[in-house]
N, C-alpha and C positions, 0 to 999 in steps of 0.2 A: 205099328210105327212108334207110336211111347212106349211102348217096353223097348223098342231099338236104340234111343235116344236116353232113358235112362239106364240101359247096360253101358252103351256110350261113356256115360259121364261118370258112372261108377268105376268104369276102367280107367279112365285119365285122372278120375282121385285117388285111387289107388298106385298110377306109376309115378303121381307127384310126389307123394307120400313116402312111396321109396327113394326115390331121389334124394329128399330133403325132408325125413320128419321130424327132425328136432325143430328145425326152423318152422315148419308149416303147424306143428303140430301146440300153436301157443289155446288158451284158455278161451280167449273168444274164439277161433276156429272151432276149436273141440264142440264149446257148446251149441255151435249152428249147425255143425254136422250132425251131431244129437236129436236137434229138433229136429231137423230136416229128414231123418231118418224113421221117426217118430211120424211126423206126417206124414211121410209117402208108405209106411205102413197100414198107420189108420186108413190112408187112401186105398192102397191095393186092395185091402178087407172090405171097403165098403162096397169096391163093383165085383166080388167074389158072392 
């Protein structure tokens, strides 16, 4: 059920991204998607 919900939301940041990523794609966006990709990696390792 969380891996459905975040494939989910990976897909819907990805077609916003196409839509509009000059726009979306400003310095603070960048950096939280950075993090936030960073923790839900650290996360997925730790229940591996």
């Amino acid at each position: 059920m969380f891996d459905d919900k975040v494939s989910l939301l990976l897909f819907a940041l990805q077609k916003a991204f196409q839509a509009a990523p000059n726009r979306l794609m400003t310095t603070t966006v960048y950096t939280a998607l950075l993090a936030a990709s960073v923790f839900f990696s650290s996360l997925f390792h730790f229940y591996e």
